[in-house]
N, C-alpha and C positions, 0 to 999 in steps of 0.2 A: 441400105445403110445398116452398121452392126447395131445391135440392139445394147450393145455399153453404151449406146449414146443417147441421152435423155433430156431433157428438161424439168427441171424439181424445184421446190422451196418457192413458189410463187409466195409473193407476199405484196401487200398496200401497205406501205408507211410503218415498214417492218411487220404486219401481223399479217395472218394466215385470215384471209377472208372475213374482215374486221367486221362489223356490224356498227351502222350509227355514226358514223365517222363525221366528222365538219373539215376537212380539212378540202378548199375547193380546186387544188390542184395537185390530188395525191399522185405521189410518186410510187412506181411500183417498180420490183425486182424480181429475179430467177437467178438459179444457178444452173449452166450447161454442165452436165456431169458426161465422160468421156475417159474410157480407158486408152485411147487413139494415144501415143504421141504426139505430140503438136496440134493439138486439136483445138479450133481458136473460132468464136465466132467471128463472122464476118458483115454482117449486117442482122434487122430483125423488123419486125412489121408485129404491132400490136395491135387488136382490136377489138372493143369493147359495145355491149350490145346491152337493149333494155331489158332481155327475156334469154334464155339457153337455146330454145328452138332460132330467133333470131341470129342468135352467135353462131351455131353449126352450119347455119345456111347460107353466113358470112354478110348477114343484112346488117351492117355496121351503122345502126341508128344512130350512134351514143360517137363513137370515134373510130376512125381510121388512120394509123399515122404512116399507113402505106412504106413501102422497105424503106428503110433507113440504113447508108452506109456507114458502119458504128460498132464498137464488138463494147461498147455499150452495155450493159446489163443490171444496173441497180440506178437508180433515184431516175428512173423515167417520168418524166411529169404528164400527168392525165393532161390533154389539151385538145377534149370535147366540149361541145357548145351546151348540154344540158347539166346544172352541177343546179339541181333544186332539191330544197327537202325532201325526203324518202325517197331520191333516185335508188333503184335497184339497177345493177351494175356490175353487168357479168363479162371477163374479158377472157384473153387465150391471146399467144404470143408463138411465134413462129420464128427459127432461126435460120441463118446459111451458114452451112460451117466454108472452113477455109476450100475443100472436096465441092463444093455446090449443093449438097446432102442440105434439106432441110427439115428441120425436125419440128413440131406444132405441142404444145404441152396438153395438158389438159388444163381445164377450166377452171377460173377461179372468179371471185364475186370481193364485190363492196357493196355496200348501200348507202346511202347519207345519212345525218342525221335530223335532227331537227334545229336548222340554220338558223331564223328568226323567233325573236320572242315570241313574238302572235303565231307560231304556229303551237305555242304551250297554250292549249283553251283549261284544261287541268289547275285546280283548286290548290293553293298550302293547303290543309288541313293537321292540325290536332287533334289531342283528346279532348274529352269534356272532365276536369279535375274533377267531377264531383265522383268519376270511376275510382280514383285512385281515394276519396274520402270516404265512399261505400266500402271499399275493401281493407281500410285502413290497418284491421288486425290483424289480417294476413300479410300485408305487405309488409309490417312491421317487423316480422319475423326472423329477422336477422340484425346485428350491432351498426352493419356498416351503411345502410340505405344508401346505395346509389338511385340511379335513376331504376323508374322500373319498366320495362318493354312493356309495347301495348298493343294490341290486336287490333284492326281494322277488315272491315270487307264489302263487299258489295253485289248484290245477284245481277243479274240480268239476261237478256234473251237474244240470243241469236236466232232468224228467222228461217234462215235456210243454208246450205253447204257453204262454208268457210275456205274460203282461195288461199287467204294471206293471211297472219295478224299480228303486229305488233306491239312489243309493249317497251315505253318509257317510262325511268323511273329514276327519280334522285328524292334526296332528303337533306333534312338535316338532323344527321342523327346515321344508324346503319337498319337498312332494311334488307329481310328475306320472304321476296313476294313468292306467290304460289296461286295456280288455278286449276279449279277444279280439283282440290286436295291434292294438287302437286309443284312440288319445287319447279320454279320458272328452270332455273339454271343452279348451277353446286357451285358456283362463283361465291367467294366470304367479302364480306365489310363493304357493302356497296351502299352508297358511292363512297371511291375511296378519297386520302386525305389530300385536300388543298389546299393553298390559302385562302381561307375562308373568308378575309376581306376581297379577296375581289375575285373570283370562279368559283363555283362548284358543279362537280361533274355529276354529268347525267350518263344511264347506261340505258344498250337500247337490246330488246331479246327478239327473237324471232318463235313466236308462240302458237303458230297455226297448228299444231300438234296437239297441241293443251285444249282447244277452243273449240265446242261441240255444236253442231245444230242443238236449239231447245235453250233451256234453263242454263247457266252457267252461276259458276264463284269467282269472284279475283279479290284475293286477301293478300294481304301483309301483316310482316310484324315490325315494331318499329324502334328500334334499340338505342343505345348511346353513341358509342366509337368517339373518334375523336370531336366530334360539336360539342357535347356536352358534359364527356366523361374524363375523367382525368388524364393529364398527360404533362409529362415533365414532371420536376418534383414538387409540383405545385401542391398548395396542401387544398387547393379548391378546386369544385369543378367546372366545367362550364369557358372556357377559355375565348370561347368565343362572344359571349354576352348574353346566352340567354341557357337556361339549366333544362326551355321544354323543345322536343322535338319536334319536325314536322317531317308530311311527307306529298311529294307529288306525282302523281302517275296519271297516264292516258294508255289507255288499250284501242289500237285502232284495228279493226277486224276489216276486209271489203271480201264481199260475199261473191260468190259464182255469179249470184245476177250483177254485178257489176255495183250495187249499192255496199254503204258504206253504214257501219254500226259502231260507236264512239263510245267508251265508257271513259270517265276521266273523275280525278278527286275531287269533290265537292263535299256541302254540308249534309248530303241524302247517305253518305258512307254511317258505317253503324262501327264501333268501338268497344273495349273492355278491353280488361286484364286477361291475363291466362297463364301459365302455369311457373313463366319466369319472374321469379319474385324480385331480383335485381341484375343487372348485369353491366360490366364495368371492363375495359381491356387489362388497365394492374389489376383490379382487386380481385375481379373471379364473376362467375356465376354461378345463382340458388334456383335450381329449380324441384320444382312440388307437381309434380305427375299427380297428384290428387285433383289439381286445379285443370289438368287440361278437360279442353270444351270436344268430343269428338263429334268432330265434321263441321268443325266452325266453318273452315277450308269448300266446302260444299253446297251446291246448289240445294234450298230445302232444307237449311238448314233455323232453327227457331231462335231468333235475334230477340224475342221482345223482349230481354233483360236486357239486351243492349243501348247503351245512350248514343244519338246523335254526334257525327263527326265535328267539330266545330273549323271553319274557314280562318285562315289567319293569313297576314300579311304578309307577303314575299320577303326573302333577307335582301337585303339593300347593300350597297358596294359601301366597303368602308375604308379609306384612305388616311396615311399617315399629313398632318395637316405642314410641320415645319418642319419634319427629319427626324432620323433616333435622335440625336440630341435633344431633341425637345421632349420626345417621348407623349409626342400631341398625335390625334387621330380625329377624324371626323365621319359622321353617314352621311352618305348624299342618299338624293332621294333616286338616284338610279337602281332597279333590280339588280341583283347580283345576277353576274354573264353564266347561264349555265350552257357548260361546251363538255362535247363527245371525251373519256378516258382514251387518251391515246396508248396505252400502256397495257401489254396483261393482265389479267385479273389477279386478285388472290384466289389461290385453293388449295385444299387439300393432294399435295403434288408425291404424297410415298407416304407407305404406314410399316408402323414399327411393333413389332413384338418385344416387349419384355424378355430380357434375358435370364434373370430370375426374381426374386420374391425372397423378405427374409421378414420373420416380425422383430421389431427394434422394442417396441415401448408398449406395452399393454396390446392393446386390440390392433397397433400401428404396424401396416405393413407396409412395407418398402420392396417396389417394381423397380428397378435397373433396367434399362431402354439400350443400354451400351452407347449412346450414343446423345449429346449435348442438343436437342434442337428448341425451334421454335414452332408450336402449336398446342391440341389440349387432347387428351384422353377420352376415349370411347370407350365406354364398360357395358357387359352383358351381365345382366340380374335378376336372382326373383329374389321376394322375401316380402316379408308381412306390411301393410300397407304402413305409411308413418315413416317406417324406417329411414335414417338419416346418414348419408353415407356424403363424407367430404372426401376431396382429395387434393392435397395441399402436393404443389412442384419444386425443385427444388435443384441446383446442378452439384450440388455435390452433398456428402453423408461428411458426419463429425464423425470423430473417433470412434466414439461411441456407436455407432451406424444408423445415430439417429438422422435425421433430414436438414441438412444444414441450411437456414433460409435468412441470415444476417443480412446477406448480400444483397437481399430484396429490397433493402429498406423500407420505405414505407408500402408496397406493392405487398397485397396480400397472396395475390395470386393462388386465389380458394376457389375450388368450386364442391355445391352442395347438391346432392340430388336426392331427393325424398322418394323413395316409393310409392306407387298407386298401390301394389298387392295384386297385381291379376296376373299370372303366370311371370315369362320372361320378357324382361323388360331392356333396352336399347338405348342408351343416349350419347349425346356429346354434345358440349355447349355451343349456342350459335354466335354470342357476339363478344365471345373472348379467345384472348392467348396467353402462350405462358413460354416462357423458356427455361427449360431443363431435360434433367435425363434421367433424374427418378421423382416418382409417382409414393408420398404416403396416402393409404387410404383407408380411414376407419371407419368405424359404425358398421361392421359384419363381424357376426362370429367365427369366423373364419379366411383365408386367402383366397379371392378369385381367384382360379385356373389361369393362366399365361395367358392361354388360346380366347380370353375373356375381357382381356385389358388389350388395347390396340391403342397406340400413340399415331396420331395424326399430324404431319410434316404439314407445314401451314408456310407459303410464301407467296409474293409477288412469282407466275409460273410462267421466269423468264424460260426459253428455251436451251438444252444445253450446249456449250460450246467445246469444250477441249476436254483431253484426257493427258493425264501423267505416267510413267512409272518410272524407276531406275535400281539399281540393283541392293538398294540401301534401303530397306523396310521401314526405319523411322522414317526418313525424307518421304517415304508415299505418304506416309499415316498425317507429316505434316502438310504433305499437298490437299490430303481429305478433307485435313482442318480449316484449310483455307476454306474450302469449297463451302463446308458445312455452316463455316463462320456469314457465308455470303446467303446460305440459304436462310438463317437463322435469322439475317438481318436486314435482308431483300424484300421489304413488305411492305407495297403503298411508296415510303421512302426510304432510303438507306439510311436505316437508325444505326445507332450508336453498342444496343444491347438491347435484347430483346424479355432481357428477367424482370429488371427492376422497376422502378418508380422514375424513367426516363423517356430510355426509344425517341429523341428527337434526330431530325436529320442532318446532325452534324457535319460541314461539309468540309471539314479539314479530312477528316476520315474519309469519306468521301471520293475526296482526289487523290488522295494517296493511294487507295486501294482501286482505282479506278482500271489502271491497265490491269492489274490481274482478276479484277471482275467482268472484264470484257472477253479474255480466255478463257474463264471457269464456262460462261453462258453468254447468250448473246442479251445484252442489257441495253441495243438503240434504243428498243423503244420505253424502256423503262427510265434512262436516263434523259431520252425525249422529255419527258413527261415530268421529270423532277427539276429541269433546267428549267419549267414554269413556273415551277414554284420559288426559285430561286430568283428570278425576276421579277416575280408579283413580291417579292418580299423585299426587294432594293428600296433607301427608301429615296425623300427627293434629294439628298445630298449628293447620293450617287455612291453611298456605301450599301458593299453586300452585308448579310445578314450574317453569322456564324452558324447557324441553324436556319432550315428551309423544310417546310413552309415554316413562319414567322410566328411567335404564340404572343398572347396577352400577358402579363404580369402588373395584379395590381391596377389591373382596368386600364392598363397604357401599351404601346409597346414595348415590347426590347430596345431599349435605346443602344445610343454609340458604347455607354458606359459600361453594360449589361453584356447583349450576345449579338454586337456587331462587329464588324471592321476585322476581326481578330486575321494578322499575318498567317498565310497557311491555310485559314480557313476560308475567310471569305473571298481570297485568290481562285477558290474552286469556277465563281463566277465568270473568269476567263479560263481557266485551264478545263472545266468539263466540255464545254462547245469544240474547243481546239482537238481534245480527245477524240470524241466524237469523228472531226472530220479527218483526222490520220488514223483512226480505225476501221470506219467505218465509209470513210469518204463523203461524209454530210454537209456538203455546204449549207442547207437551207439553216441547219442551227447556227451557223454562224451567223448567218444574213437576219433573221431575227432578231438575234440578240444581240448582234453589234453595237448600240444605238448603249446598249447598259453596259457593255464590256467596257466602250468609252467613257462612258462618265466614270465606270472606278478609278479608271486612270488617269483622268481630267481631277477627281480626287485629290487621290494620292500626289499629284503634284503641286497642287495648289496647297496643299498641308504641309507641304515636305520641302520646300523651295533648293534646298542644299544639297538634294539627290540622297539622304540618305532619311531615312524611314522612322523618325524618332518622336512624331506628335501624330498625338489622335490614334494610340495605338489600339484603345479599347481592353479588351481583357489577351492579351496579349501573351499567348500560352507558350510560346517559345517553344521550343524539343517537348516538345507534351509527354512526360512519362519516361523521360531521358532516365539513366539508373544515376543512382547517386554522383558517381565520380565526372559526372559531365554540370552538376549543380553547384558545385562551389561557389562561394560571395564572390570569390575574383572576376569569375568568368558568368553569373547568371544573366544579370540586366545589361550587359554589353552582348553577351549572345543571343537574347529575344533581339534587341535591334539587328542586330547582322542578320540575324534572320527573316526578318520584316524587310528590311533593306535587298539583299538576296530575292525572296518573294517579288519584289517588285520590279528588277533588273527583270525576272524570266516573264512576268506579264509582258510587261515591256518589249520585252524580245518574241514571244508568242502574237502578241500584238500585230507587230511587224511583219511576222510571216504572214498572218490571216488577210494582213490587209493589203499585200503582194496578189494573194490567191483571190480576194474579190474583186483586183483592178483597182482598188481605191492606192494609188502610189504618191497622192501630197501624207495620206494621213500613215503611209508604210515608212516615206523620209519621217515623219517624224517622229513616228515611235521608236526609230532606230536612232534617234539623233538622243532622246529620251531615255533609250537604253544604255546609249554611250557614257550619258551624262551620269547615270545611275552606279554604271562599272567604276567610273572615275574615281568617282566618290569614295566606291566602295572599297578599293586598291589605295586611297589616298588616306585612308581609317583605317583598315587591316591590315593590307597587305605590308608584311618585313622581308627583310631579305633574303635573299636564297629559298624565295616560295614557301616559307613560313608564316602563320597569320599571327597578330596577335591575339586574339581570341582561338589559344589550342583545344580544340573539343573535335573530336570523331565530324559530328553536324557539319562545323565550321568548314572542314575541310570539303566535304561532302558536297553541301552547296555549290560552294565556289568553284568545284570543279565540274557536279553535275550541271550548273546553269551556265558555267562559258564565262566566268566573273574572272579569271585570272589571264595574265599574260601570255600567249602559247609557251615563252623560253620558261617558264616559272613551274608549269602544270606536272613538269615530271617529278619534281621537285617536291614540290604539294601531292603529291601522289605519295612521294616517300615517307613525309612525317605523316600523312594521315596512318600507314602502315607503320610507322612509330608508336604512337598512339594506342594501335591495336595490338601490336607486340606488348605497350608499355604495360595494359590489362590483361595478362595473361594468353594472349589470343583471344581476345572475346570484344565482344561490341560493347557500345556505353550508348547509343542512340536511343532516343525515344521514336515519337509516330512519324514526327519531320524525317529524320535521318535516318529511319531504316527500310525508306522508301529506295535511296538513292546508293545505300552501302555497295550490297552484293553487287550492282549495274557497274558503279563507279569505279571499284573495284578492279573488275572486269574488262572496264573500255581504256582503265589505265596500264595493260598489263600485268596486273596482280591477281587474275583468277585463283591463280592456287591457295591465295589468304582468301579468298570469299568461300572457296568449298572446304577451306578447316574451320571456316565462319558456320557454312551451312552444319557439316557433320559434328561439332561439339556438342555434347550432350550433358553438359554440367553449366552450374549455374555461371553467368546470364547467357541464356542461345535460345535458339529455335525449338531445339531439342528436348532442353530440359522440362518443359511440361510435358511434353512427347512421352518421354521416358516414365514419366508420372501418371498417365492414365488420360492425359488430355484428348477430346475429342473434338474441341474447334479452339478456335486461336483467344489465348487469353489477351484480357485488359492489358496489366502491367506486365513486366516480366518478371515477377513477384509474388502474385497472384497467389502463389502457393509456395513455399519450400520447404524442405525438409528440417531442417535448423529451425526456424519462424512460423512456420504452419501456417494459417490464412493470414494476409496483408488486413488493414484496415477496412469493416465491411462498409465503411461511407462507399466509397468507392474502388468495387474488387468486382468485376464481371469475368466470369470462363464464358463468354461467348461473345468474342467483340473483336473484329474483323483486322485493324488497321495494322500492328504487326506481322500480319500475313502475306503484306505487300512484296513480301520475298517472290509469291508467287509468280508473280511478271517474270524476276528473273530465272524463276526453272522453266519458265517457258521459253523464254525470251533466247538466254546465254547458255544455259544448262545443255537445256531440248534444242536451241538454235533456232526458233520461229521469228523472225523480226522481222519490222517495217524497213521498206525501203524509204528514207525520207523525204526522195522525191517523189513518190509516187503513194497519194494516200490508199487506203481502204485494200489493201494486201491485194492492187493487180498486180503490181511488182512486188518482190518483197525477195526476204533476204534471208539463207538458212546457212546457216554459221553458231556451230558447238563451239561448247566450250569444256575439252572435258577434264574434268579436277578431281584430286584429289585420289582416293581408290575404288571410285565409282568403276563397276566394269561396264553397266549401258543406262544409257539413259534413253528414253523414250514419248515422244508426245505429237497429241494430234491437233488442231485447231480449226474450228468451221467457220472461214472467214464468209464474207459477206458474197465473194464468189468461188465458193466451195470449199472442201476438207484438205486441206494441210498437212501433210506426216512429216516428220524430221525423226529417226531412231539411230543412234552409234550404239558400235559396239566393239571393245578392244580384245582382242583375239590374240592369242599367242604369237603369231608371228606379220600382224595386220590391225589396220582399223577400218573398220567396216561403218559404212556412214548409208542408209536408206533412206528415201525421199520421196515423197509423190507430191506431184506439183498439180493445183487443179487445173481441169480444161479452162478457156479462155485467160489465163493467166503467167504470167513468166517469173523467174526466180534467179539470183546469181545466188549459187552454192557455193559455199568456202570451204574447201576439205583442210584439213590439218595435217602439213607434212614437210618434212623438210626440200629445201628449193630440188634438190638432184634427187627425188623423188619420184618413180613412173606411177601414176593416178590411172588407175585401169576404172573402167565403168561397166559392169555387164560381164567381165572377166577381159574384156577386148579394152587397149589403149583410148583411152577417155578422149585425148586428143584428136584422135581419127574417127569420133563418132559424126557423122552430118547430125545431127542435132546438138550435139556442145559444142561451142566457142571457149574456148582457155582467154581470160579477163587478164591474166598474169600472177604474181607471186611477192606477197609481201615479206617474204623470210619466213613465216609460220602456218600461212593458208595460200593457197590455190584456188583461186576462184574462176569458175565457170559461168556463162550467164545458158542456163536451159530454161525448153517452152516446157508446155506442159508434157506430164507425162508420173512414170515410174523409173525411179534411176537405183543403181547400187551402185557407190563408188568403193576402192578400197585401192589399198598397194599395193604395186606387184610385189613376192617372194624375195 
């Protein structure tokens, strides 16, 4: 067998050899990689064992699912008979190719996590307040008192050689455990954010490394994050109900003799302060290097300052009691469920050098990073003990070059670090973030060196998926912003902005940006993991949330009136699952959430009886951020309803297909009967003659043709004024978040690509471009944001790092690059490569690692030809569309495409030529 032929990307429930997992019939995947043409698996035989020595020897304890005829390869469901707590869970997978060639991967692991309550024997524990009354003059030491981290630890003895150990740990609150004076893991904000009425996640480590024969330490520190620390613009903290944190761990060690050694949280844990005086995710954090305790971390180390841990009562599940409407919630007395983080962690995922240093204002020096992100600063220092060194973040400089920070609003986004005085000194904060792209930092007589200041990229570390280029420098610079917009704001949840006095998980945002965040990186598992939280937030009316997870305001929930129901937004709650499964091919999120996708829509109809969408809208944002000339009285409160109305047809219709795909066909006739009802309505309100809406706005049109709401004789028609419209503004768009998800797409599938690439390359105000042209390094808020006439927009609400306008990106993948889904055939085994090329682009170029394998689609126009190159992955097939006129000879290879045994000619629609090819590497181009 050739050695291009491999097996790689083993993964459990999308991750790379997960640890702690609850899930008890995970599904696992690979990708056959194969430079072969046509190289196709043809069956596969997985086997999973309790030990690595058991798996090579093929002692299949754990599962055998023996050949399987299936070229099969992702969501295989585990279907062994042992799925207990701490199962350890090593598998290997074996293929046939189409040749009889069988190929065997290497090894990959899961473990479980901890399934039942009672296997948590582990204490809550707090402080003892009277730490924080002892140290009161110290803590007091700054204006803003958030909460203040607090030190815990615990000794103990291992007796003899250490086989295994693991460590579980959640809070409430964020902790960074460590033993034996060392960091468990460089994972940030654990446990990350849920909805805190009803999960909170637990993480599990693998620490037999850390864990010595003799005397041991296992310490933590125990911070705010989202339980207790601010979030949204709330002017208080604590959102979840109570302002102290806790924390619960077990470290289970089993020794060579086969015995077993438990350390777990109780009131025998010892306590204090240490050197972080406060720390907050908006406001910052102070820390005082004079305060640290060296070798608190450490076995032997002298506690008897310290006060006893005190035990406190589990969080308890907290449930809305009558709906947002009422704005009622209740505790029961059940524990709160704590379940395995199905999702990546955060970390530390790239670090940034300062591109230069200027002093603005006195002692104020300003770092330039080149670059918009989301995390905090690492500085290298000595200087005389005391010394007070802040460094305030900021994404853009005033005129003046001072640090422009309006935008923040009430987020301080400060951190303070005091010198001890002992040589060179090292920090960066552990339980905050910030977003920007320069750095003031005072209290030195002088500028740190570059090589001194290091910015740390801080995100949920999905992994990466696609690459861009094309011959037009701004368009990359704008595909980068996309990307950076997504790193910026890929943390825990897909916040909104990652600077200010917000970062909620806004889910109109959300879904808009959803296909081009599944290009940029692969986000299953992260958007796994937020589709929970959008579920624990539904309340019992069977309205989504606007934002996910859900917050308190004012001791209640978010009611209907507040941050639910909202059109666009709380749609995401059917449209992210449905994602999901045509990206990704995931049934199981559908089949989970089924159950809530229907009550939205069991909702909306019982509210709506008329088919069109006009009661109970909630805060009903309409084109969110639309530019002026789409807001006019005429047209505003008539285009939030069409929109809302709109919204609900494509549920409808989404519906319908999902419930084709699960085999439920009473509840597929009626979502489509539901849909029908919905179109009716909305042609019977709108629609005027010769495919003109009443409601003219860019959106209007958009919708109605991106959701299938018009008549087929009408759509060309509506095609034309929408291109009216855009002529009528100069050539430029007027859409806000709603509409300029669907422009460039729509555009494009109606025959008008050449207005979507004078759309993409305009570089004056309003376009893509024009921040571009202006120094932008990820995708602004408005399109407004900044210009040159008006200078900053309003700092209520002005973010340069806020993703949803970027939703362009789909389409440079999608029409630009030519990557597209097949719509029969989910999770890209089929799929479909088809440019589009516009405008005076000479090549465009892009790659994508679908779920079974990497992707290329690159054109390029040539003086006397178009060159179109492909690589299709192994196991996988593609119909290609080349672009050419019908009496056109399509050479492949330099040889007639036609006479290739591996293409099939599909036929010719007047503009493309489509092929259906297996996998492989193709060139196609013209003859001469």
């Amino acid at each position: 067998m050739s050695d291009t032929s491999r097996l790689t990307h083993l993964r459990c429930e999308y991750l790379k050899n997960p640890l702690g997992i609850d899930e008890l019939q995970p599904r696992l995947s690979w990708i056959f990689e194969s430079s072969r043409r046509g190289a196709r698996q043809v069956a596969y035989r997985v086997i999973v064992a309790s030990t690595p020595e058991q798996l090579a020897a093929g002692d299949t304890d754990m599962w055998d699912s023996g050949r399987v005829e299936s070229d099969q390869s992702s969501h295989i469901e585990y279907d062994g008979t042992r799925r207990r707590s701490r199962d350890v869970c090593y598998w290997q997978v074996s293929i046939w190719d189409e040749l009889g060639n069988v190929l065997t991967s290497e090894p990959g692991v899961w473990t479980m996590g901890l399934l039942k309550q009672q296997d948590w024997v582990g204490k809550w524990i707090t402080y003892d307040p009277k730490i924080i009354e002892r140290d009161a003059e110290a803590l007091q030491a700054t204006e803003l008192q958030p909460g203040t981290p607090v030190l815990f630890r615990r000794s103990f003895e291992v007796p003899s050689i250490v086989r295994r150990a693991t460590l579980y740990a959640t809070a409430r609150g964020l902790i960074e455990p460590r033993l034996n004076g060392q960091a468990v893991t460089d994972d940030k904000f654990i446990p990350e954010w849920t909805d805190y009425h009803k999960r909170l996640h637990y993480r599990t480590f693998d620490v037999t490394n850390h864990v010595l024969q003799g005397e041991n330490a296992l310490a933590v520190t125990l911070g705010d994050g989202w339980w207790s620390g601010y979030i949204g613009w709330q002017e208080t903290r604590a959102p979840y109900g109570t302002m102290q944190n806790s924390v619960q761990m077990q470290l289970e060690v089993e020794l060579e003799t086969g015995k077993f050694v438990q350390i777990s949280t109780d009131h025998n844990w010892k306590c204090d302060t240490g050197p972080i005086l406060f720390s907050d995710f908006m406001m910052g954090e102070t820390y005082d290097a004079r305060r640290e305790q060296a070798g608190w971390d450490l076995p032997g180390f002298d506690e008897s300052r310290w006060l006893d841990a005190v035990e406190t009562p589990p969080p308890c599940e907290r449930i809305p009691e009558f709906g947002f409407s009422n704005n009622q919630k209740r505790e029961t007395n059940q524990p709160l469920p704590l379940v395995a983080q199905p999702s990546e962690p955060v970390r530390v995922v790239e670090a940034l050098a300062p591109m230069s240093v200027h002093t603005a204002a006195r002692d104020a020096c300003i770092y330039d990073f080149g670059q918009n992100f989301a995390g905090y600063v690492e500085i290298t220092l000595s200087g005389p003990a005391g010394t007070r060194v802040q460094l305030r973040h900021g994404e853009r400089l005033n005129p003046d070059g001072t640090l422009y920070t309006e935008n923040l609003r009430r987020a301080k986004a400060t951190d303070v670090y005091i010198l001890k005085g002992e040589g060179t000194e090292v920090w960066r904060p552990s339980f905050t973030f910030h977003g920007f792209q320069y750095l003031e930092l005072t209290g030195l007589n002088e500028p740190l060196p570059l090589a001194q200041v290091r910015g740390c990229v801080v995100m949920s570390a999905t992994p990466s998926g696609g690459d861009f280029e094309c011959s037009h420098p701004l368009v990359n610079r704008l595909w980068k912003n996309t990307m950076w917009g997504q790193k910026g704001n890929f943390l825990s949840v897909p916040t909104d902005c990652p600077q200010r006095d917000e970062r909620l998980g806004w889910m109109g945002d959300a879904q808009i940006f959803m296909r081009t965040a599944t290009y940029n990186m692969d986000v299953a598992a992260f958007f796994t993991k937020w589709m929970t939280d959008v579920a624990d937030s539904q309340d019992v009316d069977g309205i989504f949330p606007d934002v996910a997870p859900r917050l308190d305001e004012g001791g209640n929930f978010i009611g209907l009136d507040g941050l639910g129901g909202g059109a666009g937004w709380a749609d995401a709650g059917v449209i992210v699952p449905w994602t999901m499964w045509r990206v990704y091919g995931d049934r199981r999120i559908v089949e989970r959430h089924w159950q809530s996708m229907v009550r939205w829509l069991d909702w909306l109809e019982r509210t709506n009886p008329e088919g069109i969408r006009c009661n109970h809208l909630g805060n009903n944002y309409g084109d969110w951020l639309c530019i002026p000339a789409d807001t006019t009285f005429r047209t505003h409160s008539e285009m939030k309803t069409l929109l809302a109305t709109a919204y609900w047809a494509h549920d409808a219709s989404i519906m319908a297909e999902l419930a084709q795909m699960l085999g439920r066909t009473t509840e597929a006739e009626r979502f489509e009967e539901m849909e029908a009802c919905v179109r009716d309505a909305f042609q019977d309100k709108w629609l005027a003659e010769g495919g003109r809406l009443v409601v003219e706005t860019q959106t209007a049109y958009l919708l109605a043709l991106a959701f299938d709401l018009l008549p087929e004789h009408v759509r060309g028609q509506a095609a034309e004024h929408l291109v009216r419209l855009i002529a009528k503004e100069g050539w430029h768009l007027s859409t806000g978040f709603i509409g300029i998800k669907e422009l460039n797409p729509t555009l494009t599938l109606t025959g008008h690509a050449d207005v979507a690439g004078r759309l993409l390359c305009n570089e004056d105000y309003p376009s893509w471009l024009y921040p571009v042209v202006h120094g932008a390094t990820t995708i602004w808020e408005r399109w407004n944001g900044w210009t040159a006439e008006e200078g900053f927009f309003d700092p209520q609400m002005n973010s340069f790092n806020h993703y949803s306008l970027g939703s362009v990106g789909e389409w440079l993948y999608r029409h630009l690059a030519g990557i597209e889904l097949d719509p029969a055939h989910p999770g890209f085994k089929r799929f479909v490569i088809k440019p589009y090329p516009t405008g005076d682009l000479e090549y465009a170029r892009a790659s994508y690692r679908s779920i079974h394998g990497t992707i290329e689609s690159s054109w390029q126009r040539l003086e006397d030809r178009f060159k179109l190159n492909v690589r299709i992955p192994a196991n996988t097939e593609a119909t290609v569309c080349y672009p050419c006129p019908p009496e056109a000879a399509v050479l492949e290879g330099g040889l007639p495409a036609n006479e290739s045994k591996w293409i099939r000619m599909l036929g010719h629609d007047g503009q493309y030529v489509a092929f259906s090819v297996p996998s492989g590497t193709y060139e196609f181009s013209t003859a001469d």
